[in-house]
PyMOL Python script that loads the backbone (N, CA, C, O; Angstrom):
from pymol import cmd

cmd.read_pdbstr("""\
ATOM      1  N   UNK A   1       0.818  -1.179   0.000  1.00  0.00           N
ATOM      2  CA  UNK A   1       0.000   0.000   0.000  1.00  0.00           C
ATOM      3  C   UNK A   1       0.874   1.259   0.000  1.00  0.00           C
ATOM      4  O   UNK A   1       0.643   2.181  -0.782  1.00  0.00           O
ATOM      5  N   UNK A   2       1.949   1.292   0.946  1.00  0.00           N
ATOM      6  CA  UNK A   2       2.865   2.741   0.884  1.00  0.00           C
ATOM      7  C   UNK A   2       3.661   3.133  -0.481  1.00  0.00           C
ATOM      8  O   UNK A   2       3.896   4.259  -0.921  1.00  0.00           O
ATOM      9  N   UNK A   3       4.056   1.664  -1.097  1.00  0.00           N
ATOM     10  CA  UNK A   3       5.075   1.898  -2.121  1.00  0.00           C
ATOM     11  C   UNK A   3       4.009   2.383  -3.387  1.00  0.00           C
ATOM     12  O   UNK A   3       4.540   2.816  -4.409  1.00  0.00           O
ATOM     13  N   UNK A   4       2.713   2.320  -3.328  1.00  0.00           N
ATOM     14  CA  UNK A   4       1.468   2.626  -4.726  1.00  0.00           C
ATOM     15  C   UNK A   4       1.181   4.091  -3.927  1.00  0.00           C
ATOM     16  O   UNK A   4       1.063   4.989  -4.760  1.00  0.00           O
ATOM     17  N   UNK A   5       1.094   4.382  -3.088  1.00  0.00           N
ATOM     18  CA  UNK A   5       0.938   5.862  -2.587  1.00  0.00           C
ATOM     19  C   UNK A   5       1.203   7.191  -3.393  1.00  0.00           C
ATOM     20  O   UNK A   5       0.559   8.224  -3.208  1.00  0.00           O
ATOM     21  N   UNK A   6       2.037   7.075  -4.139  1.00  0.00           N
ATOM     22  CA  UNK A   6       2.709   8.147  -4.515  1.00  0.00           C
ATOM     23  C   UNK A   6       2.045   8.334  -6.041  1.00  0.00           C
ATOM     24  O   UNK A   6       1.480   9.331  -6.489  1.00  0.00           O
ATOM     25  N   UNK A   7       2.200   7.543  -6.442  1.00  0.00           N
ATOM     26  CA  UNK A   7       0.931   7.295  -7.554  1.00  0.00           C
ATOM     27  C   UNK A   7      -0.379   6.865  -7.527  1.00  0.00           C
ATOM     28  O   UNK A   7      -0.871   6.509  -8.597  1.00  0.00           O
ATOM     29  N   UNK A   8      -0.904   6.834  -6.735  1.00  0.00           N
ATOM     30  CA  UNK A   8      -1.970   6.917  -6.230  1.00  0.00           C
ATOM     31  C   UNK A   8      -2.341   8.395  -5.933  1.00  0.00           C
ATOM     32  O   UNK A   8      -3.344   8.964  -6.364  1.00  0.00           O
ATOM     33  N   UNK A   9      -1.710   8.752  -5.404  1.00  0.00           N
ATOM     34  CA  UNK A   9      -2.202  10.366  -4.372  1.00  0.00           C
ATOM     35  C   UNK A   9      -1.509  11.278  -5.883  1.00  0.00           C
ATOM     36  O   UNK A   9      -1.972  12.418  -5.899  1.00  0.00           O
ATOM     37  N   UNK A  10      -0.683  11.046  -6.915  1.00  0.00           N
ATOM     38  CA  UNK A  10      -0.603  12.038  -8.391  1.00  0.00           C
ATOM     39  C   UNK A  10      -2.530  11.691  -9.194  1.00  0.00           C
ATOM     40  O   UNK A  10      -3.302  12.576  -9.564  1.00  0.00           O
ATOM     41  N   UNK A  11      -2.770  10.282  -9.231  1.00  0.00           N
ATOM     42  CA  UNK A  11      -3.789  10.080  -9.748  1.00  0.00           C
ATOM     43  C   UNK A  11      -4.918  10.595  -9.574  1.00  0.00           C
ATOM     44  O   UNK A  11      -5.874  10.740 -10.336  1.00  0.00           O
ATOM     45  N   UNK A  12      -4.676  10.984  -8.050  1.00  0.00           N
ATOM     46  CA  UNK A  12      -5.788  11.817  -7.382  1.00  0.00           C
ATOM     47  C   UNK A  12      -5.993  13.513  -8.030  1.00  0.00           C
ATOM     48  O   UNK A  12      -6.983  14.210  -8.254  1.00  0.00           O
ATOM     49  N   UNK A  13      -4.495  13.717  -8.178  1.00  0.00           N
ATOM     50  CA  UNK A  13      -4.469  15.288  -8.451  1.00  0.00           C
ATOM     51  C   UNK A  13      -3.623  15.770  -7.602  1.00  0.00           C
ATOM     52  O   UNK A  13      -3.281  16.902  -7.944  1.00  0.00           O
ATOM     53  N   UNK A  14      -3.092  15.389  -6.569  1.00  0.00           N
ATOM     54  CA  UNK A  14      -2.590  16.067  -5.867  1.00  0.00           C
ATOM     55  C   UNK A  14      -0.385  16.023  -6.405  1.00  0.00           C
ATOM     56  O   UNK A  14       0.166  15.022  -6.864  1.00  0.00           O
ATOM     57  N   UNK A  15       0.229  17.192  -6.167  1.00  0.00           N
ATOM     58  CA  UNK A  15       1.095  16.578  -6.266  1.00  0.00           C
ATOM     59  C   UNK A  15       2.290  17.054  -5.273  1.00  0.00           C
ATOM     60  O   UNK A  15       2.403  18.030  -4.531  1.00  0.00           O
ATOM     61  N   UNK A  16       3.302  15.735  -5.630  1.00  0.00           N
ATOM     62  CA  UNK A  16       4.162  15.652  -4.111  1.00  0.00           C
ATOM     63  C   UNK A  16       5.553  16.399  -4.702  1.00  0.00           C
ATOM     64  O   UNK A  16       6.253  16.393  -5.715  1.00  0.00           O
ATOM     65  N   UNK A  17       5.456  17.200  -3.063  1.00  0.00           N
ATOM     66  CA  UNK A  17       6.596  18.456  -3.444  1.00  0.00           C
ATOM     67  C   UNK A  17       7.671  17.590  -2.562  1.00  0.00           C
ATOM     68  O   UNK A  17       8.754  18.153  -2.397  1.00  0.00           O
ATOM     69  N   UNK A  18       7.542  16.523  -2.077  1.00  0.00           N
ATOM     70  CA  UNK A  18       8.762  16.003  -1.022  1.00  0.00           C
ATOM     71  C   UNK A  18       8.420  14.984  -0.314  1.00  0.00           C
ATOM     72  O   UNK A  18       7.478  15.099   0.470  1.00  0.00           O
ATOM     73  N   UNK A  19       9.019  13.938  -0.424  1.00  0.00           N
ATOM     74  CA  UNK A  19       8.681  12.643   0.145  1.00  0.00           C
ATOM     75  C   UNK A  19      10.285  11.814   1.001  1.00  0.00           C
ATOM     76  O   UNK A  19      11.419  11.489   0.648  1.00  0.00           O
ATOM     77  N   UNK A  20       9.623  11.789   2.003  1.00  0.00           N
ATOM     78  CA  UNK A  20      10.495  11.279   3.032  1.00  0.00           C
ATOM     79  C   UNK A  20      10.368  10.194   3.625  1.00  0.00           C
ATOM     80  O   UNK A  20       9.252   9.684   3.526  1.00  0.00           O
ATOM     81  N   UNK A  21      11.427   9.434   4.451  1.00  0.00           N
ATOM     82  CA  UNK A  21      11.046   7.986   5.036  1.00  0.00           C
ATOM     83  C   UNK A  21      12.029   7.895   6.427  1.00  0.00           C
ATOM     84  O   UNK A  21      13.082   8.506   6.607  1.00  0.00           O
ATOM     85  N   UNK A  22      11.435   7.052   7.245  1.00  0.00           N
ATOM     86  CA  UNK A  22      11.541   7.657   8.615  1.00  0.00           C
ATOM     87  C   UNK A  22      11.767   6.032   9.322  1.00  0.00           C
ATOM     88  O   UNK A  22      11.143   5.608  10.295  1.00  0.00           O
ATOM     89  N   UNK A  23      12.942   5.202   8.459  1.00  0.00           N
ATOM     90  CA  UNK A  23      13.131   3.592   9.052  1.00  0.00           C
ATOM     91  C   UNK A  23      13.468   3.819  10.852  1.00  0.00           C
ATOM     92  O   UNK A  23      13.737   4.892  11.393  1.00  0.00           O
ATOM     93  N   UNK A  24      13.386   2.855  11.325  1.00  0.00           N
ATOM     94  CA  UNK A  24      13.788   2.321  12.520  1.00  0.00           C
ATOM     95  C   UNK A  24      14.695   1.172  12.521  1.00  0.00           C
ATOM     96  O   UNK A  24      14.648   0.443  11.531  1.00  0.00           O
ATOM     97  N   UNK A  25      15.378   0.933  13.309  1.00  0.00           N
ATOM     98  CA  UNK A  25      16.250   0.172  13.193  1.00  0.00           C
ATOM     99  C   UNK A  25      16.490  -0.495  14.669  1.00  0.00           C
ATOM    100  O   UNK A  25      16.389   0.264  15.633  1.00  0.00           O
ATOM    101  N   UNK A  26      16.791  -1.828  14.893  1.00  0.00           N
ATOM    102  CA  UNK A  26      17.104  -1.977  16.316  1.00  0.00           C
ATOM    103  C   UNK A  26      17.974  -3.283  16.166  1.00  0.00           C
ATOM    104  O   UNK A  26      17.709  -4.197  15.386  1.00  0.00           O
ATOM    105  N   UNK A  27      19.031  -3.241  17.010  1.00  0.00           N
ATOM    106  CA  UNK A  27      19.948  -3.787  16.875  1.00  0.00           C
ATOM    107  C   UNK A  27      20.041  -4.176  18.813  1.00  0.00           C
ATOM    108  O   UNK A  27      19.662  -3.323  19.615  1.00  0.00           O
ATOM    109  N   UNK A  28      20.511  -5.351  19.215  1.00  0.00           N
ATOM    110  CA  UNK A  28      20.208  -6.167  21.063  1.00  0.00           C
ATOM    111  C   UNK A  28      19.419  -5.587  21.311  1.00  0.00           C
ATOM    112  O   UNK A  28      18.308  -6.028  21.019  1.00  0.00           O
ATOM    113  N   UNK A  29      19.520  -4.173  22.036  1.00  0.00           N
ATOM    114  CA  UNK A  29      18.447  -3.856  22.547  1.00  0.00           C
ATOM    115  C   UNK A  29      17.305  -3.421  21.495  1.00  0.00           C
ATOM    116  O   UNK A  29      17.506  -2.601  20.599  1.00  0.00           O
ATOM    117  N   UNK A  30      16.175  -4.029  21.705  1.00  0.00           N
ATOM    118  CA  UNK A  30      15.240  -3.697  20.890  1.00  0.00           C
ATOM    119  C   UNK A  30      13.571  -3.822  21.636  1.00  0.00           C
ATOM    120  O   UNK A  30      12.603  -4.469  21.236  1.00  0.00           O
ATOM    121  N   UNK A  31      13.774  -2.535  23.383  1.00  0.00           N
ATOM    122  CA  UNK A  31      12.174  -3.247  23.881  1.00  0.00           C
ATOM    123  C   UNK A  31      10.822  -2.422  23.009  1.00  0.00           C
ATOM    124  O   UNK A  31       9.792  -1.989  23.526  1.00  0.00           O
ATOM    125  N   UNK A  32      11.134  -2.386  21.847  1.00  0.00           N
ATOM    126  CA  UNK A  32      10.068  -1.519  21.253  1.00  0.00           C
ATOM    127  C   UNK A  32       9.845  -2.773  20.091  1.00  0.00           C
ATOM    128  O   UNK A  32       8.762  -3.354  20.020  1.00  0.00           O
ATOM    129  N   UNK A  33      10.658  -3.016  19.455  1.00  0.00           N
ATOM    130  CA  UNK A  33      10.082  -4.390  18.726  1.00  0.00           C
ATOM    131  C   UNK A  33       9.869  -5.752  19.010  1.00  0.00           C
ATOM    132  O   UNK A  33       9.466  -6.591  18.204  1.00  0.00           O
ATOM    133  N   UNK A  34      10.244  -5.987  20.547  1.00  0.00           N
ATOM    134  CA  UNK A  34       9.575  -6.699  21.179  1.00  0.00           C
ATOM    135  C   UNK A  34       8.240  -6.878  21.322  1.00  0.00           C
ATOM    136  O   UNK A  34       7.578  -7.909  21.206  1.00  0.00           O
ATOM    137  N   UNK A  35       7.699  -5.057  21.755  1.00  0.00           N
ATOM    138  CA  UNK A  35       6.347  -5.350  21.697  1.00  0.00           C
ATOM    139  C   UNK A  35       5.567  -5.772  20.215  1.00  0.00           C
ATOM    140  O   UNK A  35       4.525  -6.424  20.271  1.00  0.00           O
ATOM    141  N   UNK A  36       6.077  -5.405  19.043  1.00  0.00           N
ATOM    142  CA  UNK A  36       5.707  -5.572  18.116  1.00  0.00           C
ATOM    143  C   UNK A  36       5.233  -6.632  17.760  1.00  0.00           C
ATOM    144  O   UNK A  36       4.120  -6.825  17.271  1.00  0.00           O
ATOM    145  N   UNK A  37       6.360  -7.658  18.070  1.00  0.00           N
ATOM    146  CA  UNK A  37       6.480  -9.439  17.652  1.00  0.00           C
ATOM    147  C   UNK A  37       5.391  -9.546  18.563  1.00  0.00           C
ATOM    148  O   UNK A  37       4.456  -9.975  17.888  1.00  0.00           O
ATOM    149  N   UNK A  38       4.911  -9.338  20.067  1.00  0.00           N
ATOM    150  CA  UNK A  38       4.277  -9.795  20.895  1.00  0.00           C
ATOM    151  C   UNK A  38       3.077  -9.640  20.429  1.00  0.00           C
ATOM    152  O   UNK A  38       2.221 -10.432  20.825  1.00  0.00           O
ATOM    153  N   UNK A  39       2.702  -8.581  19.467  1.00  0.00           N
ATOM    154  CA  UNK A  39       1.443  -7.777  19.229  1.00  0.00           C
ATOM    155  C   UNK A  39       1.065  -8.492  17.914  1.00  0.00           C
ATOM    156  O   UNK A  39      -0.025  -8.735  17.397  1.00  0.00           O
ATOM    157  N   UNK A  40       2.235  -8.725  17.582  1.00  0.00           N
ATOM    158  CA  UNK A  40       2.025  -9.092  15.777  1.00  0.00           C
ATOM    159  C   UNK A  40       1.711 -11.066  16.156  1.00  0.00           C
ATOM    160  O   UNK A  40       1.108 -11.714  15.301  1.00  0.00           O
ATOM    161  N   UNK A  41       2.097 -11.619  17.191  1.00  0.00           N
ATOM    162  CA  UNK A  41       2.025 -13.414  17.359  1.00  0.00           C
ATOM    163  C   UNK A  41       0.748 -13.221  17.590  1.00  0.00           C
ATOM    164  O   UNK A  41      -0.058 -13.693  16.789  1.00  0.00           O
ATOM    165  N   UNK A  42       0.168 -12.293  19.037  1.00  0.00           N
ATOM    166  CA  UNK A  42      -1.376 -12.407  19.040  1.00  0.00           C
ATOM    167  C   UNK A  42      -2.058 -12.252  18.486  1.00  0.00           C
ATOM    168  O   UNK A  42      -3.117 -12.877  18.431  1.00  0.00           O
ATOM    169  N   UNK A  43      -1.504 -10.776  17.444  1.00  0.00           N
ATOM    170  CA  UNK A  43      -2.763 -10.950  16.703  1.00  0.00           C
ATOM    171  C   UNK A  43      -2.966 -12.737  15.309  1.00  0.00           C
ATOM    172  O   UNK A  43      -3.913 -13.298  14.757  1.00  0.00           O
ATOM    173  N   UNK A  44      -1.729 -12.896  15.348  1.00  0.00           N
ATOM    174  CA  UNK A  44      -1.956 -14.118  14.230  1.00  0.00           C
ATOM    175  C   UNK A  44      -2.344 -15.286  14.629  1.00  0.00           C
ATOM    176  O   UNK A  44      -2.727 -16.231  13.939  1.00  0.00           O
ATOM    177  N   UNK A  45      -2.188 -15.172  16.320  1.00  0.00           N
ATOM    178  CA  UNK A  45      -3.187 -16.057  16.708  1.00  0.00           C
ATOM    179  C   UNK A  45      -4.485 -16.308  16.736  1.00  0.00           C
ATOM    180  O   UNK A  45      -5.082 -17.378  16.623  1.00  0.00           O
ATOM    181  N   UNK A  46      -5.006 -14.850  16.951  1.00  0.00           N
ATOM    182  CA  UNK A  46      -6.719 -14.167  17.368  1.00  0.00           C
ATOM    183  C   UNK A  46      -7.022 -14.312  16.028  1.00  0.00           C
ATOM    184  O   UNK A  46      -8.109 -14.869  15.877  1.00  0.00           O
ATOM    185  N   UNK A  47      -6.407 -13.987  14.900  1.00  0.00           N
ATOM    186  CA  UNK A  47      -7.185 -14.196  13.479  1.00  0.00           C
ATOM    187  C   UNK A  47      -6.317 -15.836  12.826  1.00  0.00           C
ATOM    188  O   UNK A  47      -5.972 -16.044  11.663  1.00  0.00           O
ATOM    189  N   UNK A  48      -6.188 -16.601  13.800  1.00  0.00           N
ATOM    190  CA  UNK A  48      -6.151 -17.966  13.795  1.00  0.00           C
ATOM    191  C   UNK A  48      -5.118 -18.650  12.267  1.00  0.00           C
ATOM    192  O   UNK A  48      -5.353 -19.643  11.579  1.00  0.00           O
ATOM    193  N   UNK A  49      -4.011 -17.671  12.171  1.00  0.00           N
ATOM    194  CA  UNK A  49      -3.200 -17.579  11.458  1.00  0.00           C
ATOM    195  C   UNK A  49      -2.169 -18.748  11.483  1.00  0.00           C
ATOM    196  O   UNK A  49      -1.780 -19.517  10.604  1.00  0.00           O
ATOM    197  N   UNK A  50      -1.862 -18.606  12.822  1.00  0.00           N
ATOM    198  CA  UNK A  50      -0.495 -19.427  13.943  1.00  0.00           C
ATOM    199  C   UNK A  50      -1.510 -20.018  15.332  1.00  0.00           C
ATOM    200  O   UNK A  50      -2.396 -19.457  15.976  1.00  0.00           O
ATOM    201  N   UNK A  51      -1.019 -21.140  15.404  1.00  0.00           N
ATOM    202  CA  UNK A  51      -1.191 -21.933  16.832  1.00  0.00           C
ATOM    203  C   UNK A  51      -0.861 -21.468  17.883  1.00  0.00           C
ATOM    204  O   UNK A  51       0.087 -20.698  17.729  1.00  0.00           O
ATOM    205  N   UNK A  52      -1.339 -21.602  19.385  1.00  0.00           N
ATOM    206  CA  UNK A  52      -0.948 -21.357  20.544  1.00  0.00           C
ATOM    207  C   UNK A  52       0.598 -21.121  20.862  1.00  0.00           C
ATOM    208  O   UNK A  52       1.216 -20.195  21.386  1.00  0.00           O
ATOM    209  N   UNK A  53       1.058 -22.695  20.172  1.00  0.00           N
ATOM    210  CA  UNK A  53       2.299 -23.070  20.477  1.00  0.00           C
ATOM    211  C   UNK A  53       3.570 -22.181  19.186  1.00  0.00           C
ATOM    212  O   UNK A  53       4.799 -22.155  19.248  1.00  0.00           O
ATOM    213  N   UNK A  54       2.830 -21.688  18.348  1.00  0.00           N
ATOM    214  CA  UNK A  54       3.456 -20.889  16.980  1.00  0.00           C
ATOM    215  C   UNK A  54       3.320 -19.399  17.418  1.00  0.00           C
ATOM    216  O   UNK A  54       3.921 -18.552  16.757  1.00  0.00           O
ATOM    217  N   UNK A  55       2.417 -18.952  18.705  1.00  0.00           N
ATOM    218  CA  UNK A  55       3.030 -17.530  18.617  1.00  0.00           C
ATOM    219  C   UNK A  55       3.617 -17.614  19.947  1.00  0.00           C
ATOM    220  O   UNK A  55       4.240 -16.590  20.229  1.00  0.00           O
ATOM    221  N   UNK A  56       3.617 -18.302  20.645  1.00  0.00           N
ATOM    222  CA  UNK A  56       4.534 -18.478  22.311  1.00  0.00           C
ATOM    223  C   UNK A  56       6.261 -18.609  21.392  1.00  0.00           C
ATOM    224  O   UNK A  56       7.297 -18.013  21.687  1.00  0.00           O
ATOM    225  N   UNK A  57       6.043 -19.527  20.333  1.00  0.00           N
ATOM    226  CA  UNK A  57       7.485 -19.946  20.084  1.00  0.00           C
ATOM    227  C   UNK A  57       8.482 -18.307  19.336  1.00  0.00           C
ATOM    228  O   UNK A  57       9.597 -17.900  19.662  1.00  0.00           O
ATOM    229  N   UNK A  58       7.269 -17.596  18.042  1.00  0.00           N
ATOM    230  CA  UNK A  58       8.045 -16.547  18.161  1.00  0.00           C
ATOM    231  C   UNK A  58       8.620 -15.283  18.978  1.00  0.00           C
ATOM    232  O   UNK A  58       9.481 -14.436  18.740  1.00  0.00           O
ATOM    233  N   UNK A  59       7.695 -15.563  20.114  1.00  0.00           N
ATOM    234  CA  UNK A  59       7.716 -14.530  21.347  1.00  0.00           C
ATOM    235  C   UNK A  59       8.881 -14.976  21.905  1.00  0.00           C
ATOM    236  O   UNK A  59       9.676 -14.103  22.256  1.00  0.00           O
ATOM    237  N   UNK A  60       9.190 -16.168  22.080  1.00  0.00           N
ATOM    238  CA  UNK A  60      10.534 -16.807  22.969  1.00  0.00           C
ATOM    239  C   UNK A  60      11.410 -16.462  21.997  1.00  0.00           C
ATOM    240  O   UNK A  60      12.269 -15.612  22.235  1.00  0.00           O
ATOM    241  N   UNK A  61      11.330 -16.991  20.930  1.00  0.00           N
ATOM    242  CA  UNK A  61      12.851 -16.480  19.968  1.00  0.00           C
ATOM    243  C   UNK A  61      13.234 -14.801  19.775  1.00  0.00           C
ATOM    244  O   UNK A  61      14.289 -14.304  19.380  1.00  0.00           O
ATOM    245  N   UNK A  62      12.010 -14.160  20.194  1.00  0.00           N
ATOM    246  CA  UNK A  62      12.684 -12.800  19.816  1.00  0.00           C
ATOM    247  C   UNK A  62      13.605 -12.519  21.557  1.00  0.00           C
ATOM    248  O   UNK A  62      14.707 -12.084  21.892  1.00  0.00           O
ATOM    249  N   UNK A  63      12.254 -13.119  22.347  1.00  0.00           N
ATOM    250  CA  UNK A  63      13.320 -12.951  23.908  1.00  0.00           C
ATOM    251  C   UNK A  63      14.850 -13.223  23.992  1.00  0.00           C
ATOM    252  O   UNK A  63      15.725 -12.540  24.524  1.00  0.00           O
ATOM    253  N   UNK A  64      14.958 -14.715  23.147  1.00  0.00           N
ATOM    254  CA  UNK A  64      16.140 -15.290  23.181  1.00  0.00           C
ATOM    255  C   UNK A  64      16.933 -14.701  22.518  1.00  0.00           C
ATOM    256  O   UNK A  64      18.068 -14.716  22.994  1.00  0.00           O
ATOM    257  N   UNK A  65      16.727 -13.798  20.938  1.00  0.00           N
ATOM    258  CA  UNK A  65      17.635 -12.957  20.089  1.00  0.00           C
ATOM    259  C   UNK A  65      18.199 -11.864  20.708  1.00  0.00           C
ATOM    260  O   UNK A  65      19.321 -11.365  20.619  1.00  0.00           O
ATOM    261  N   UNK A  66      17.145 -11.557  21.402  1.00  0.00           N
ATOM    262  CA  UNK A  66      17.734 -10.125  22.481  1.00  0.00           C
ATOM    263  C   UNK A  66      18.682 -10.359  23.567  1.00  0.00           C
ATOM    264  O   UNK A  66      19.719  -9.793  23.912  1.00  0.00           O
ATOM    265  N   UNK A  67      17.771 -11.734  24.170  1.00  0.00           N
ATOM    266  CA  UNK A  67      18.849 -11.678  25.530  1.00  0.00           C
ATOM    267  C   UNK A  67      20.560 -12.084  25.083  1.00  0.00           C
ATOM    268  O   UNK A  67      21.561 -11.823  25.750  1.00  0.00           O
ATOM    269  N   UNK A  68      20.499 -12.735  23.861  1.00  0.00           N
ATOM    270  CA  UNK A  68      21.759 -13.024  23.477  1.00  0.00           C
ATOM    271  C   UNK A  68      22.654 -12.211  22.480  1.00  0.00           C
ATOM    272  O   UNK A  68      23.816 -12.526  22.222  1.00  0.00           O
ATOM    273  N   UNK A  69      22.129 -11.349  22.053  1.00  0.00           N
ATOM    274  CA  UNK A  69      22.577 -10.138  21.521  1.00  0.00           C
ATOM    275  C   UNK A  69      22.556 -10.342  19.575  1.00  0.00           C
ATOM    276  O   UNK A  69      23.284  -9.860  18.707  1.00  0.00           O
ATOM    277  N   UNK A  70      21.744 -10.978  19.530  1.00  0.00           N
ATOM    278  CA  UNK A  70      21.411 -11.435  17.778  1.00  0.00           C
ATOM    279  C   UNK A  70      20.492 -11.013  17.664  1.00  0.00           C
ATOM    280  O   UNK A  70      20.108 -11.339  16.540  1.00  0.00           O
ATOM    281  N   UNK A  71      19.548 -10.235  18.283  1.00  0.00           N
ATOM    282  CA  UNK A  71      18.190 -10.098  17.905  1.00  0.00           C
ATOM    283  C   UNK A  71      18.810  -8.587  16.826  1.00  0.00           C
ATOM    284  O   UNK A  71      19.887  -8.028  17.032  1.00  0.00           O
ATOM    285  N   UNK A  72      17.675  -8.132  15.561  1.00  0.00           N
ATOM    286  CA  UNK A  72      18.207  -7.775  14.260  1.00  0.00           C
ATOM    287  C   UNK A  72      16.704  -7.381  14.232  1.00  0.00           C
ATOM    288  O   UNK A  72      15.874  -8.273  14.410  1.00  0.00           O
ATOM    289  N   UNK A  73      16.228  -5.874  13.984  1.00  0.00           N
ATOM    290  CA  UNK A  73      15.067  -5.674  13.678  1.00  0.00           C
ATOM    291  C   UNK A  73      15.212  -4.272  12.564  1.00  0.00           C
ATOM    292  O   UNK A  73      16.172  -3.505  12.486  1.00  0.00           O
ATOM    293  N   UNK A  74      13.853  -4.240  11.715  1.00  0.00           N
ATOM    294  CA  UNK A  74      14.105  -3.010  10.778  1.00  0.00           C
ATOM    295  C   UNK A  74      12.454  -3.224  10.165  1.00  0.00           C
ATOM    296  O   UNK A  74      11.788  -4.162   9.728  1.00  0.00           O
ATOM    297  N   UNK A  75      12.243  -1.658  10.444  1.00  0.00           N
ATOM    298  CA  UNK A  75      10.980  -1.510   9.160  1.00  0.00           C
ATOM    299  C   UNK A  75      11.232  -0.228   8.870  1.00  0.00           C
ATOM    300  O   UNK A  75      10.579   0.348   8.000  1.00  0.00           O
TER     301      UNK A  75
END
""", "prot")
cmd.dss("prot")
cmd.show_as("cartoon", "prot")
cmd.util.cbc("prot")
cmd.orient("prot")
């Protein structure tokens, strides 16, 4: 949806005087994309995506990436 935006919103009429992008990045410490993974397993649980045991397991691996200093995040 973001990457059709820009042509989308010319199609409209409107046009873009400046377009910017605003990544995040997290490297060990990461307690902000922690919550993410936590937010992102439940919800793929609640819309029955992933199993009980499939969003406990990615919640532990992101714990375990962090506590061991491999955890690697980016959007």
């Amino acid at each position: 949806m973001c990457r059709t935006l820009p042509q989308r919103l010319h199609g409209a009429g409107f046009e873009i005087a400046r377009r910017d992008a605003h990544p995040y990045l997290a490297e060990v410490e990461a307690a902000y994309f922690l919550t993410l993974v936590t937010r992102g397993a439940d919800f793929m649980l609640n819309d029955g995506l992933i199993s009980k045991e499939g969003s406990e397991a990615l919640k532990s691996e992101a714990k375990s990436r962090i506590k061991n200093g491999s955890f690697f995040g980016f959007i």
